[in-house]
C-alpha positions in Angstrom: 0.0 0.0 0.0 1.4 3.4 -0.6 2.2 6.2 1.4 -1.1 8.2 2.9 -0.7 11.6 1.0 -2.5 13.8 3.1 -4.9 16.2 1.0 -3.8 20.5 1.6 -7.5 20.4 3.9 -6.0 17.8 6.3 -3.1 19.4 6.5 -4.8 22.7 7.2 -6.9 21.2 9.7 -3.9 19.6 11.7 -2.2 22.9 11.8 -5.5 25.1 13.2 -5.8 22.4 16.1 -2.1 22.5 16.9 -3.0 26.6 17.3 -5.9 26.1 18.7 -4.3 23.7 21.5 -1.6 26.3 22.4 -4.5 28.9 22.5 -2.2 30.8 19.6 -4.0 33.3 17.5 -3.7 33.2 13.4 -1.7 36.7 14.1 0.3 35.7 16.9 1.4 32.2 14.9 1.8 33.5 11.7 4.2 36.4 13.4 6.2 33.4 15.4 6.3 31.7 12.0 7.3 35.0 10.2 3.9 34.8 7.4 1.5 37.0 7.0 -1.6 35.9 8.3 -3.7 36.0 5.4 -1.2 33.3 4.0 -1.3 31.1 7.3 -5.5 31.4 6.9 -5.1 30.2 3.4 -3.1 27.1 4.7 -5.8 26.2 7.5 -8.7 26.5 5.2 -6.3 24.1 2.4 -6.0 26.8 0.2 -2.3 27.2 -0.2 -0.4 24.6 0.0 3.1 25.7 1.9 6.3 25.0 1.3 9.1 22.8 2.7 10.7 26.0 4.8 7.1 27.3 5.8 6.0 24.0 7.1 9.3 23.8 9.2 8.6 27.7 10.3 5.2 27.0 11.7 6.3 23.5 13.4 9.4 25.5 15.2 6.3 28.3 15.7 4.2 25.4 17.3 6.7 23.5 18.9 6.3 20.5 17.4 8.4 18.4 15.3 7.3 18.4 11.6 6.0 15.0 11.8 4.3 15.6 14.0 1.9 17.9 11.8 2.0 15.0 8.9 0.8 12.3 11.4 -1.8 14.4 12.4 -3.0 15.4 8.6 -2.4 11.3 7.8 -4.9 11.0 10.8 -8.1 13.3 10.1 -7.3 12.3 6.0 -8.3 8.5 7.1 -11.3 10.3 9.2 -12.1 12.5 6.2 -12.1 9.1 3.7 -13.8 6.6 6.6 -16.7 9.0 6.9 -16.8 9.6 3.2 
């Protein structure tokens, strides 16, 4: 079986509750990950999809290790398809 490829919404989705958890405000994580916020919104709602170094920013923002925020997206993606 291959890889789970998490789609841009899961990812979004894993990054809002990670903010959400550490009570962190779009403004005040997209400042500690040096984005703008509009940008950082765009990722939650799976709009943008971010790159290598902006992933890394917001995990370092969140402080969490990167895979962390894939096993979470790999998570609510098998929620997402399950409930499909």
């Amino acid at each position: 079986m291959p890889p789970m490829r998490p789609s841009r919404t899961a990812l979004g989705r894993a990054v809002r509750e990670l903010r959400h958890e550490r009570g962190l405000t779009i403004e005040g994580l997209a400042a500690d990950a040096d984005m703008h916020p509009t940008f950082l919104s765009g990722i939650e709602r799976g709009n943008y999809n971010p790159s290598w170094d902006k992933l890394c920013d917001l995990a370092a923002a969140l402080s969490v290790r990167l895979s962390e925020i894939v096993l979470r997206a790999e998570a609510l993606e098998q929620q997402a398809q399950a409930g499909s």
